[in-house]
Z-matrix of the N, CA and C atoms (Angstrom, degrees):
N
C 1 1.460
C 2 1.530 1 110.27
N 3 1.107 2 111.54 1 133.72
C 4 1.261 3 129.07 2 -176.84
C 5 1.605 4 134.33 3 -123.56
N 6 1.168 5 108.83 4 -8.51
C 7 1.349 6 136.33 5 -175.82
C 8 2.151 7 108.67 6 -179.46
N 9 1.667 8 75.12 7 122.82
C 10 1.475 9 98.87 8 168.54
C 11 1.999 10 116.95 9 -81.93
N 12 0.651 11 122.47 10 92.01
C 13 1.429 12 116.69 11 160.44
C 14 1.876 13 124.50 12 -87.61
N 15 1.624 14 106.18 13 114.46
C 16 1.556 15 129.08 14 -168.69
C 17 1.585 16 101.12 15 -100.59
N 18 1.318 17 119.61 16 137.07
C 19 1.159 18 132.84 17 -178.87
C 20 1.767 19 88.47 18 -100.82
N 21 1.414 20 102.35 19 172.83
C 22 1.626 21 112.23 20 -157.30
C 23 0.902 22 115.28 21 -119.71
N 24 1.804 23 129.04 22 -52.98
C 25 1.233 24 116.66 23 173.77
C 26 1.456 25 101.18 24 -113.87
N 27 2.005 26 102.16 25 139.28
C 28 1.229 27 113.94 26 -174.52
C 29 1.350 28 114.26 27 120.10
N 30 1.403 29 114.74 28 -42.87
C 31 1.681 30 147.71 29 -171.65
C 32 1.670 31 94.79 30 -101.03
N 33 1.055 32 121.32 31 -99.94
C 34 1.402 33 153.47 32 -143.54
C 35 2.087 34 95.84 33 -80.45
N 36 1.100 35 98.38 34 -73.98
C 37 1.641 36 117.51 35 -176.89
C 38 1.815 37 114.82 36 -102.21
N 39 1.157 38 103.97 37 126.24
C 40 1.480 39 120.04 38 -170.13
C 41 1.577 40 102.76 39 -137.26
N 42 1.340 41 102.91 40 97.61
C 43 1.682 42 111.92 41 164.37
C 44 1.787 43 106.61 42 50.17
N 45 1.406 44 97.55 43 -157.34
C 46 1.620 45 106.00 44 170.87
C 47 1.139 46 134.88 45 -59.77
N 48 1.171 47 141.11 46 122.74
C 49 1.593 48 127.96 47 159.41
C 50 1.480 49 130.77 48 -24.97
N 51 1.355 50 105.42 49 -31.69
C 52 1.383 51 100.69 50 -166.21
C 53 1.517 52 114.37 51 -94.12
N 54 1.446 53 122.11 52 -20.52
C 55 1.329 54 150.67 53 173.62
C 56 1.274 55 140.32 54 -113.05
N 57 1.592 56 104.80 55 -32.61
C 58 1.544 57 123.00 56 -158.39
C 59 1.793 58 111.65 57 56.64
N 60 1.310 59 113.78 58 14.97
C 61 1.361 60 109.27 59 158.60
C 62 1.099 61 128.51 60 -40.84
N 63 1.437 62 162.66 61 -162.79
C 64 1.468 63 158.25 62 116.01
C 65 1.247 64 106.44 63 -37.39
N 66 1.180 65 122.67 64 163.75
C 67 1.574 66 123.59 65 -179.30
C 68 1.326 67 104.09 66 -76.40
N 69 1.731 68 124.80 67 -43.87
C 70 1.310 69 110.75 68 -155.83
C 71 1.400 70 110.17 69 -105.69
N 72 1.365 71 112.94 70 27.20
C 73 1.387 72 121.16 71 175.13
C 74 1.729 73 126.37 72 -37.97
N 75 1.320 74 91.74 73 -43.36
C 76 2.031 75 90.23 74 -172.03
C 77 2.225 76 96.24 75 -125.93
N 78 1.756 77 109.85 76 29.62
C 79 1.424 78 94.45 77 -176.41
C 80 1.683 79 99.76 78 -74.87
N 81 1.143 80 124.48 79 -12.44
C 82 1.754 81 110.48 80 165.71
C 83 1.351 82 104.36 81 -66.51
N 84 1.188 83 131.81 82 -40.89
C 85 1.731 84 127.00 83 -158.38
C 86 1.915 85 102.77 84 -71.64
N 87 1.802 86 105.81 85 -49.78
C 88 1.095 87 139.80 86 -153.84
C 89 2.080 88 90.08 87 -81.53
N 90 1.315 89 116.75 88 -80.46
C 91 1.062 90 115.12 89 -169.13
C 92 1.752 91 125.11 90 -99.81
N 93 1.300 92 104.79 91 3.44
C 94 1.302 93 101.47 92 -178.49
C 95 1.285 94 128.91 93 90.36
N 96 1.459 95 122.00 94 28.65
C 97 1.542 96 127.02 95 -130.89
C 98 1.389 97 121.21 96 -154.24
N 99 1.440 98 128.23 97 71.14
C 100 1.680 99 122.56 98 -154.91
C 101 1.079 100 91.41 99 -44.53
N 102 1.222 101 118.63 100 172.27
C 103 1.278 102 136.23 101 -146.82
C 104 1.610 103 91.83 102 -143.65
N 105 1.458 104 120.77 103 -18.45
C 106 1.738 105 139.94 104 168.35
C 107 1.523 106 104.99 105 -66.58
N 108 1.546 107 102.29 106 -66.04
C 109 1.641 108 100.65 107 178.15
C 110 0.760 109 137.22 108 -81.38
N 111 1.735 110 128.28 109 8.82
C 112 1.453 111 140.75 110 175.29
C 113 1.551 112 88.61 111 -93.36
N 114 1.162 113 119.25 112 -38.72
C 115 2.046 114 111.75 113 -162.86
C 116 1.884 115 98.43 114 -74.09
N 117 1.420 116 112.48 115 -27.87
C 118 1.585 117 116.69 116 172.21
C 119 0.560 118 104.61 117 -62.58
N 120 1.682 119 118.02 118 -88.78
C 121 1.243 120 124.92 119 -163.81
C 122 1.859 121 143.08 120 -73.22
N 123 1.356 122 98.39 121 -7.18
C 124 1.578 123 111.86 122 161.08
C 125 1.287 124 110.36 123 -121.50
N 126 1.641 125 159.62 124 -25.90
C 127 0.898 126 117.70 125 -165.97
C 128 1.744 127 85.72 126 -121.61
N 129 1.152 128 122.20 127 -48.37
C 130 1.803 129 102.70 128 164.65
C 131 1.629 130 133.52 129 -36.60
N 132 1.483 131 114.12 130 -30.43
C 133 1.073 132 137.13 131 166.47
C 134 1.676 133 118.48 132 -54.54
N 135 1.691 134 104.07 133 -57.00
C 136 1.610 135 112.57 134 -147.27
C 137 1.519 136 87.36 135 -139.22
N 138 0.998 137 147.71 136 -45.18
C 139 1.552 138 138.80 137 -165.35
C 140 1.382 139 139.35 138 -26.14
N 141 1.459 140 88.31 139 -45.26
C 142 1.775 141 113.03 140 169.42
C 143 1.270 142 114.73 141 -61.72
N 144 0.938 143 123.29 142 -31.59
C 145 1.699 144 141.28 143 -177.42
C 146 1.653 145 117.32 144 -91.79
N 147 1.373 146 119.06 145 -55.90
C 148 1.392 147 131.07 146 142.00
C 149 1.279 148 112.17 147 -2.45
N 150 1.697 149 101.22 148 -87.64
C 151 1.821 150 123.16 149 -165.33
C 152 1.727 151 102.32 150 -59.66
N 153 1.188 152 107.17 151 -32.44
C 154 1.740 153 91.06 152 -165.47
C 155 2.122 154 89.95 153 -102.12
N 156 1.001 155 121.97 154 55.10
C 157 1.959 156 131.10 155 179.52
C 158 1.569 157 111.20 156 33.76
N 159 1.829 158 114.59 157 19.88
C 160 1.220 159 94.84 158 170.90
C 161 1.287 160 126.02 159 -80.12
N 162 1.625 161 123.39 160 -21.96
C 163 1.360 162 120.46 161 162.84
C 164 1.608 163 97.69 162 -106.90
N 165 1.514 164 100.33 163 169.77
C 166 1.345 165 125.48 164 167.62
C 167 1.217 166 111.83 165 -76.38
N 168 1.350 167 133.80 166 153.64
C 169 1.671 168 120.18 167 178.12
C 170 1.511 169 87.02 168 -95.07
N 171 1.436 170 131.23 169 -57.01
C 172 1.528 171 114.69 170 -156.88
C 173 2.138 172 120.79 171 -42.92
N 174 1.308 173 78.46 172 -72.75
C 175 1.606 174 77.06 173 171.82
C 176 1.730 175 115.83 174 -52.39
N 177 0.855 176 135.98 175 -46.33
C 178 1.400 177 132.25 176 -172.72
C 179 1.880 178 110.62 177 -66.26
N 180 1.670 179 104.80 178 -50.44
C 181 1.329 180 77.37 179 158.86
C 182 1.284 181 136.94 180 -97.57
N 183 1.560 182 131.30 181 27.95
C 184 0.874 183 158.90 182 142.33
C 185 1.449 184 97.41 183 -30.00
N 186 1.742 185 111.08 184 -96.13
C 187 0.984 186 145.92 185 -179.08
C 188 2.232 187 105.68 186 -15.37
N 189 1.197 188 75.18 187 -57.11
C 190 2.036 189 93.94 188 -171.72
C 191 1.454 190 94.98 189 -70.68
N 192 1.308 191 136.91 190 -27.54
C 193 1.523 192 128.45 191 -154.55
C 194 1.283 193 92.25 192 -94.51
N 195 1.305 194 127.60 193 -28.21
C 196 1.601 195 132.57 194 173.17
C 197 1.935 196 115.55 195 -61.13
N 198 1.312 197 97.07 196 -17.65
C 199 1.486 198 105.09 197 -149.35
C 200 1.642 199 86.84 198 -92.18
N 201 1.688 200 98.69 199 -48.95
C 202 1.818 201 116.72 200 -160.68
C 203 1.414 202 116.60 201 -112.65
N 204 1.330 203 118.12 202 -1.23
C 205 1.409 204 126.59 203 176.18
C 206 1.714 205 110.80 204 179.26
N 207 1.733 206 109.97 205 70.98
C 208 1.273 207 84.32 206 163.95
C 209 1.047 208 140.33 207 -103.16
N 210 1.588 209 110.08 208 23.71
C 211 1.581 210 93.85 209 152.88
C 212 1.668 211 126.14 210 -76.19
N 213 1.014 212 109.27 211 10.35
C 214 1.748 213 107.27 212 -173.56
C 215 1.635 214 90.22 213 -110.41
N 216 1.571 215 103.93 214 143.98
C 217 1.229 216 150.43 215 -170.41
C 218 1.813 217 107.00 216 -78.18
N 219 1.073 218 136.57 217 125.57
C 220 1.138 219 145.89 218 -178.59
C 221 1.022 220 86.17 219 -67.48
N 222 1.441 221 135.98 220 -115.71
C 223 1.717 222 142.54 221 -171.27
C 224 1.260 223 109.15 222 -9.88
N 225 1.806 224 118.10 223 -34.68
C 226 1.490 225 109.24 224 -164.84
C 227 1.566 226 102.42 225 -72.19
N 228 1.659 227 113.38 226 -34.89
C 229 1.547 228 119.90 227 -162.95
C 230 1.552 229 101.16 228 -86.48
N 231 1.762 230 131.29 229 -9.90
C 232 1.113 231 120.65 230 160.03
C 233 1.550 232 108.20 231 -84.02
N 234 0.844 233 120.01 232 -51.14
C 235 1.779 234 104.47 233 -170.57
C 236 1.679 235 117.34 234 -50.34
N 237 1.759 236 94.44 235 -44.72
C 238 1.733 237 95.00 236 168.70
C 239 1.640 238 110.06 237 -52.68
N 240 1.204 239 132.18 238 -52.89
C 241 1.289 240 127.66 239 -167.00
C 242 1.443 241 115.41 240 -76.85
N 243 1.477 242 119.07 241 -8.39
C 244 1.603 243 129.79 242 174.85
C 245 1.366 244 95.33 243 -77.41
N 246 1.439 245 114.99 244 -50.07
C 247 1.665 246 113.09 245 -151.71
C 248 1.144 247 99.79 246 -96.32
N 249 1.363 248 145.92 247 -28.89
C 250 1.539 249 127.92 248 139.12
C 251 1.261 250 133.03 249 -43.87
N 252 1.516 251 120.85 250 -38.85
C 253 1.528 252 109.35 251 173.22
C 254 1.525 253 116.43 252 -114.23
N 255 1.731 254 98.61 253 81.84
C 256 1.538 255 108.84 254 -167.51
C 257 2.020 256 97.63 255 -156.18
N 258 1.356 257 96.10 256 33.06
C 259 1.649 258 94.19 257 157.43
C 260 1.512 259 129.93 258 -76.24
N 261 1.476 260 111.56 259 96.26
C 262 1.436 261 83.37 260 -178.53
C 263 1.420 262 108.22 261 -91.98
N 264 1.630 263 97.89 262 -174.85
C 265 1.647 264 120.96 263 -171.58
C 266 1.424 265 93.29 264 -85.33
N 267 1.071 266 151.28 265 110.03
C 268 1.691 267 138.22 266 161.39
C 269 1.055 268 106.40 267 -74.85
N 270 1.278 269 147.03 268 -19.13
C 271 1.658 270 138.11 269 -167.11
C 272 1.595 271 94.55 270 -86.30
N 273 1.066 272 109.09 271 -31.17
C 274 1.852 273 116.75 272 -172.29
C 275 1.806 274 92.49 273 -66.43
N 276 1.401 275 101.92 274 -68.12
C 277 1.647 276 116.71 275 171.14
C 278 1.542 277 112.49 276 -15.67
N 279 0.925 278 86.91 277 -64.68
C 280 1.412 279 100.55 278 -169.10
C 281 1.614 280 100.75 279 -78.43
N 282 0.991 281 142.07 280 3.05
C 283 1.689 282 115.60 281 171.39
C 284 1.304 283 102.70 282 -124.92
N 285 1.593 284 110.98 283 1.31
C 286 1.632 285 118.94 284 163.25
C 287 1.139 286 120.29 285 -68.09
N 288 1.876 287 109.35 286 -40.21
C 289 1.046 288 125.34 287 -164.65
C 290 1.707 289 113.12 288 -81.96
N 291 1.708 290 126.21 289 -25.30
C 292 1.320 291 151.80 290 146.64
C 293 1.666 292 93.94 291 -34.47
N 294 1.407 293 113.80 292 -76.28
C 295 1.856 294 122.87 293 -157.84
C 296 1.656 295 74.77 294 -37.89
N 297 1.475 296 103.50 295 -99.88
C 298 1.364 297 126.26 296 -167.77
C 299 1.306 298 112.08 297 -12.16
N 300 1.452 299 133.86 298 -70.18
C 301 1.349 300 129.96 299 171.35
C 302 1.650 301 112.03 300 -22.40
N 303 1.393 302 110.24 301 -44.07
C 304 1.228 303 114.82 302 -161.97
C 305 1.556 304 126.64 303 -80.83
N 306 1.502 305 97.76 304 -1.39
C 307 1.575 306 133.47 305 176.95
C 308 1.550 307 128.16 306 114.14
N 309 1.622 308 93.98 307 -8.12
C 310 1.222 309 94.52 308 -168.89
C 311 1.714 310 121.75 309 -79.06
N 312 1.428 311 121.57 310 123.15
C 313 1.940 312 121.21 311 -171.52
C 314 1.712 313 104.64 312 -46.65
N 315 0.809 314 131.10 313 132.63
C 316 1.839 315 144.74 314 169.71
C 317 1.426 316 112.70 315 -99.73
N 318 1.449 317 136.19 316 112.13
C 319 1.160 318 130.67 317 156.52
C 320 1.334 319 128.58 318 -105.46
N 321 1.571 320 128.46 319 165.46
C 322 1.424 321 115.31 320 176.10
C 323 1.830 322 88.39 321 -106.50
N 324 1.241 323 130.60 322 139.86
C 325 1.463 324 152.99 323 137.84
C 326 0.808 325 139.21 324 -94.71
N 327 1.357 326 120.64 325 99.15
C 328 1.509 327 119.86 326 -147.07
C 329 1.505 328 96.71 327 -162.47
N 330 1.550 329 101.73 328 154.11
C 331 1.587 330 127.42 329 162.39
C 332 1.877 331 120.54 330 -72.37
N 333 1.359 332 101.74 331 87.77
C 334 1.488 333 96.59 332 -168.43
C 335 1.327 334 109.45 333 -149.12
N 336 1.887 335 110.35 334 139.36
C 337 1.459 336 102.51 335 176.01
C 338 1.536 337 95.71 336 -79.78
N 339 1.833 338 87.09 337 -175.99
C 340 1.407 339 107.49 338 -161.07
C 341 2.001 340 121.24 339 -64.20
N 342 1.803 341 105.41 340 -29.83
C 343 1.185 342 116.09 341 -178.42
C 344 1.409 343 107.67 342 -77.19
N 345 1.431 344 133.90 343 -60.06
C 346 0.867 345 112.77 344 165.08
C 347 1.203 346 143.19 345 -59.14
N 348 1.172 347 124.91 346 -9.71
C 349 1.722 348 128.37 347 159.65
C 350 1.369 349 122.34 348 -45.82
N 351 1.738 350 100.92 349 -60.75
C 352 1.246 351 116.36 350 159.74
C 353 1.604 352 144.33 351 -29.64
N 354 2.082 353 88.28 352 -48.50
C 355 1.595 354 91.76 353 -173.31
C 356 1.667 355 105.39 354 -88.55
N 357 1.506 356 111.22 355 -23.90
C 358 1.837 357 110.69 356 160.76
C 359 1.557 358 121.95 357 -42.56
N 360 1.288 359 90.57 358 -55.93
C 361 2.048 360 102.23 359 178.12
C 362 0.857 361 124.05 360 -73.12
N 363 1.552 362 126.61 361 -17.34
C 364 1.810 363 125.53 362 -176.47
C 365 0.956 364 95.99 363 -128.49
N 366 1.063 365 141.73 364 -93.28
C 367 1.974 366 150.71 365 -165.33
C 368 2.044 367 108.41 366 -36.50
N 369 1.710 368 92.05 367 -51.84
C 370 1.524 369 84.32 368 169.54
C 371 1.352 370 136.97 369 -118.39
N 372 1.465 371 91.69 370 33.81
C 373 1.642 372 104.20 371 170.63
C 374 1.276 373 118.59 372 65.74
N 375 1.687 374 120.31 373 44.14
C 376 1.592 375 107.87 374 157.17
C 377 1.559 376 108.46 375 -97.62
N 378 1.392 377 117.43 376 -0.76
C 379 1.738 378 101.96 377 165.28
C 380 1.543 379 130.25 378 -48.34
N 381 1.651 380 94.20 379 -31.85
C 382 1.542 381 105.84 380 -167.92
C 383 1.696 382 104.71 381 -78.22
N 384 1.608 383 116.19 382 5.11
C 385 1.262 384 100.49 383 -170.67
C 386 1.420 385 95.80 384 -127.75
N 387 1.264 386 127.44 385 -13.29
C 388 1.465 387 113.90 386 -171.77
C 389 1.484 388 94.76 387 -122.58
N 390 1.696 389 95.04 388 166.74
C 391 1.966 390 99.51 389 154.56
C 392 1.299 391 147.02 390 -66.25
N 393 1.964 392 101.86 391 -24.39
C 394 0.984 393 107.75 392 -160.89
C 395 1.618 394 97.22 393 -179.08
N 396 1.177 395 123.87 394 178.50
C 397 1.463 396 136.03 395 -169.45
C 398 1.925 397 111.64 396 -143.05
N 399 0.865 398 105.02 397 121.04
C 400 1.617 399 108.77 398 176.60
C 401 1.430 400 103.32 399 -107.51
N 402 1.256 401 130.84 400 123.26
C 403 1.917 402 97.46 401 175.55
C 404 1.840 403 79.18 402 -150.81
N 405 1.514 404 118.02 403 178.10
C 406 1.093 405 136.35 404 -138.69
C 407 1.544 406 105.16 405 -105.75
N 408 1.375 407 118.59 406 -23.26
C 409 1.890 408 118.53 407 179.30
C 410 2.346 409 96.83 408 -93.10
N 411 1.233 410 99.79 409 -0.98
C 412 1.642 411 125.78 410 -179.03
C 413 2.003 412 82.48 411 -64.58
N 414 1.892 413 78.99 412 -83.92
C 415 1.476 414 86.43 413 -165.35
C 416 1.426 415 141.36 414 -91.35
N 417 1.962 416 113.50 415 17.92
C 418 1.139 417 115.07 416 161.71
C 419 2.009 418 93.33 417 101.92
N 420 1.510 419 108.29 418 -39.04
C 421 1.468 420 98.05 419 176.39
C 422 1.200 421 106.15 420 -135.98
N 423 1.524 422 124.86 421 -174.79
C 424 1.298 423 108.13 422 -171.24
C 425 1.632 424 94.74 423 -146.83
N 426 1.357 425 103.39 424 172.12
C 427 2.197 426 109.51 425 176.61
C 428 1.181 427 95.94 426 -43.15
N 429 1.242 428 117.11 427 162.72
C 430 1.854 429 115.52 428 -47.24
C 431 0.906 430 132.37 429 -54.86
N 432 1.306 431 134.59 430 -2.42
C 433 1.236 432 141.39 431 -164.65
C 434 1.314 433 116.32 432 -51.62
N 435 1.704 434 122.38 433 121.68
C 436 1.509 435 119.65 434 -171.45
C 437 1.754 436 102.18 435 -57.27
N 438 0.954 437 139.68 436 -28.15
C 439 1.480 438 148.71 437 -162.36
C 440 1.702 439 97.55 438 -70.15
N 441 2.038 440 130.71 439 -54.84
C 442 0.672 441 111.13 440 -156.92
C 443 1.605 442 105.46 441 -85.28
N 444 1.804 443 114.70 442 1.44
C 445 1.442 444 98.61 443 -174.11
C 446 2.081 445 100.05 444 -89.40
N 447 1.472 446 101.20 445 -32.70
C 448 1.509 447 103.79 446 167.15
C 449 1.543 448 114.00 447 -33.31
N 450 1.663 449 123.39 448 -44.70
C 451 1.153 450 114.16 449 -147.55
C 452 1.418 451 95.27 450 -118.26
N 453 1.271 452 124.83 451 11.03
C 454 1.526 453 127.16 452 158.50
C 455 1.662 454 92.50 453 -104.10
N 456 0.821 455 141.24 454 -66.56
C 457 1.753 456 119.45 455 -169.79
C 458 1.746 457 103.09 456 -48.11
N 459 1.120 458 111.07 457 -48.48
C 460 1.768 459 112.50 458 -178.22
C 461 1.714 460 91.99 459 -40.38
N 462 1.479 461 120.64 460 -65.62
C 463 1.390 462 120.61 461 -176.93
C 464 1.313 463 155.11 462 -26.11
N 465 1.799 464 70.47 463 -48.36
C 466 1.882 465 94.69 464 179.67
C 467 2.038 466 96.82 465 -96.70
N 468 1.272 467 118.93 466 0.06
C 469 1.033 468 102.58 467 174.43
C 470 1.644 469 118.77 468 74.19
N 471 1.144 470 111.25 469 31.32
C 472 1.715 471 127.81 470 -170.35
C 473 1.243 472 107.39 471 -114.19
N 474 1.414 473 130.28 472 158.95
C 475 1.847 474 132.52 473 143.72
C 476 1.904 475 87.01 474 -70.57
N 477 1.494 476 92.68 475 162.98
C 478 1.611 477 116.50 476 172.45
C 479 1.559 478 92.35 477 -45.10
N 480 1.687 479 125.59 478 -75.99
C 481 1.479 480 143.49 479 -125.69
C 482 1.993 481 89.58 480 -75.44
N 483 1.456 482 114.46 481 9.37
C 484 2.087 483 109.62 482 -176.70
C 485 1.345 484 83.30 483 -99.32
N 486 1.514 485 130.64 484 -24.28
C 487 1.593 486 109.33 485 -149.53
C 488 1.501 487 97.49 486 -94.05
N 489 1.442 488 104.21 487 170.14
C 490 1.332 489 113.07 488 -170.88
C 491 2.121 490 89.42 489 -146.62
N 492 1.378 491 97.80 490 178.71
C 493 1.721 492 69.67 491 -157.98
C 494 2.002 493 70.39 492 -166.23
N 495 1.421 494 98.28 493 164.29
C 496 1.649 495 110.75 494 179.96
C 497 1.719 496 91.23 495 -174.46
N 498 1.758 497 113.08 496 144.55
C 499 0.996 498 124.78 497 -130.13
C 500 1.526 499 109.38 498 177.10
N 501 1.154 500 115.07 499 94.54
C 502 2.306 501 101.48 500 169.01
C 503 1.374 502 107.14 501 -76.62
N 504 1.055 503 127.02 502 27.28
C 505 1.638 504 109.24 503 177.11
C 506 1.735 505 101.43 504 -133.93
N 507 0.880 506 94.10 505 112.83
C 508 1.804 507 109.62 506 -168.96
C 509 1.955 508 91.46 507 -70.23
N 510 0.629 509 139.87 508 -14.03
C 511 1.242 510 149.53 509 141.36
C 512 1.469 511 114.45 510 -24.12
N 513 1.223 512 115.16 511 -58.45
C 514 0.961 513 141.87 512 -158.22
C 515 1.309 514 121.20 513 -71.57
N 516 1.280 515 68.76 514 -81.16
C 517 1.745 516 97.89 515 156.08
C 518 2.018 517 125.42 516 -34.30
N 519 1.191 518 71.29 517 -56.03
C 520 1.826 519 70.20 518 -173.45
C 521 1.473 520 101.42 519 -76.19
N 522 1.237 521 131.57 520 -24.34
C 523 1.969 522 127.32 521 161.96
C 524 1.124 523 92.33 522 -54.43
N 525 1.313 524 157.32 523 -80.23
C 526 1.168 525 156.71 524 -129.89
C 527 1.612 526 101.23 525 -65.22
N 528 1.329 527 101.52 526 -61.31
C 529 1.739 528 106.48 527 -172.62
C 530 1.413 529 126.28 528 -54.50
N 531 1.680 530 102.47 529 -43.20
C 532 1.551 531 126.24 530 150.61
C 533 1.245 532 109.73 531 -26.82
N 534 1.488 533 109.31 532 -68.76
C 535 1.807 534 115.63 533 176.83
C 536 1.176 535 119.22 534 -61.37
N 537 1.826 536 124.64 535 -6.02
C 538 1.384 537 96.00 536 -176.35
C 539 1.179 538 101.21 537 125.90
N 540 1.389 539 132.26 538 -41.94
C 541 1.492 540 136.59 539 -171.33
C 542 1.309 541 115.59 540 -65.49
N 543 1.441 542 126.04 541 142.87
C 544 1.392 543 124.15 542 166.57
C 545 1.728 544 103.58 543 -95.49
N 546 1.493 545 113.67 544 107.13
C 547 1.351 546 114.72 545 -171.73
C 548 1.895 547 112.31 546 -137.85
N 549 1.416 548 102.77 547 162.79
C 550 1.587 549 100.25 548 178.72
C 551 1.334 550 83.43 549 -146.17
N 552 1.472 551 111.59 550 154.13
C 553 1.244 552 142.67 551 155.75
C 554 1.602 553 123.47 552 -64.07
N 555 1.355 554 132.29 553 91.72
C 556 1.216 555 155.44 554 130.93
C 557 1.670 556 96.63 555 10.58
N 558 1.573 557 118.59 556 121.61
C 559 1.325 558 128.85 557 147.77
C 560 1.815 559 121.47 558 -123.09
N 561 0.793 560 101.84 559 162.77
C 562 1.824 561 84.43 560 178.44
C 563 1.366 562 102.48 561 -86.87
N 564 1.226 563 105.02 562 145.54
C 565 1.481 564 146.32 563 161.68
C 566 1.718 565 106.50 564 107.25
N 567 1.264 566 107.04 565 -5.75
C 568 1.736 567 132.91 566 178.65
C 569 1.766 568 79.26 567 -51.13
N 570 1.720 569 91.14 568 126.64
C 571 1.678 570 104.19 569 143.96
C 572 1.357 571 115.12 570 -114.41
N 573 1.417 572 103.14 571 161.50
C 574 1.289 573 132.59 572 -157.13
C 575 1.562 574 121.25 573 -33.85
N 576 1.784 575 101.44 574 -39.47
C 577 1.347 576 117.06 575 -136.46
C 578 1.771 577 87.37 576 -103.45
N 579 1.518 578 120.14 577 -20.74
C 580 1.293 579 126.56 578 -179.87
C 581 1.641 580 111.03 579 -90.83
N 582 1.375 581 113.44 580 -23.15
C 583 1.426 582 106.09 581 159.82
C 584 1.382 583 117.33 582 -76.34
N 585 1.499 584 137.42 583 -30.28
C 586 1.083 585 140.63 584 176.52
C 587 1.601 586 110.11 585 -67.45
N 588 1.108 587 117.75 586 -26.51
C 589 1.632 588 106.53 587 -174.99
C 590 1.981 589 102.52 588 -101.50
N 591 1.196 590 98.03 589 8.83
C 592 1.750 591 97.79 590 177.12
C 593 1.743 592 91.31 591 -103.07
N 594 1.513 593 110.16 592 -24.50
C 595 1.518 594 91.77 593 -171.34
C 596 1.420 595 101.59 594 -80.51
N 597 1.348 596 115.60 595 -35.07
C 598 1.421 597 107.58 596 -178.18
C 599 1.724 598 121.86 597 -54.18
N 600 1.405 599 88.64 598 -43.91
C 601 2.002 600 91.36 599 176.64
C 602 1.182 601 101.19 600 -68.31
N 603 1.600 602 147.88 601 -66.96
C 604 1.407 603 122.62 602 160.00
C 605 1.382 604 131.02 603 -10.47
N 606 1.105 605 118.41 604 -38.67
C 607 1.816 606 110.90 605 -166.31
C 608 1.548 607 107.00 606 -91.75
């Protein structure tokens, strides 16, 4: 193994900081904002398209916030939904941050549009912990798709059989292995060192 690749939400990020609730648990109480017609009309609507960079999120949910709330602020309803769904795992952190010390490259792989990628890696400090970011509006498709594990091993500069891979969506998982990856599926309270020796007997 030569490179670890970490999936993000599920693995890495779990709901709110303050609870691990869902992020959008109280945005009717908090912003004024069913929480019914935002899941219709923006992410049932546009999401699929979103996650893999064929639409933009600003203008699009722009567009819907006009329809279902325009007095609320685009930026205002991304920052709420950044800073609610930005719990990280520190025990994970921390034994990522051990691998890595030890030479080994760390990536995050993940299903993600382009803004939030951004505000994870810069604003809340996952640059300082990984090498690099693979995520799915990046590469046009997203997990499982054999294309997005092709174009994250192309990335990290590996054969399939260096990567090692962690993941809650058994879905996922088994694309990955298909491709080549030595990977296990992520449960909570799972440490690091017991998913790594299930991915290895998998591969």
């Amino acid at each position: 193994m030569k490179v670890l690749m970490v999936d993000m939400d599920g693995v890495l990020v779990n709901g709110r900081p303050v609870d691990r609730l869902p992020y959008f648990t109280d945005i009717e109480r908090d912003l004024g904002l069913s929480l019914e017609r935002l899941q219709r009309e923006f992410f049932a609507a546009h999401w699929s398209q979103i996650i893999i960079g064929e639409k933009p999120i600003e203008p699009t949910l722009t567009a819907v916030l006009e329809k279902i709330a325009p007095e609320l602020e685009t930026e205002t309803l991304l920052r709420y939904w950044f800073e609610n769904d930005s719990r990280l795992d520190q025990d994970l952190l921390a034994d990522l941050a051990a691998l890595r010390k030890s030479g080994l490259s760390i990536y995050l792989a993940t299903n993600q549009e382009h803004r939030r990628a951004a505000w994870l890696m810069n604003e809340h400090g996952l640059a300082d912990h990984f090498d690099g970011i693979f995520y799915s509006a990046k590469f046009g498709c997203k997990k499982p798709s054999p294309d997005f594990f092709r174009m994250a091993t192309e990335g990290a500069g590996v054969t399939p059989a260096d990567i090692a891979f962690i993941d809650d969506s058994s879905e996922n998982i088994e694309a990955a292995r298909r491709f080549g990856w030595q990977a296990a599926q992520w449960k909570p309270g799972m440490a690091l060192e017991d998913a790594l020796q299930i991915a290895r007997r998998a591969s």
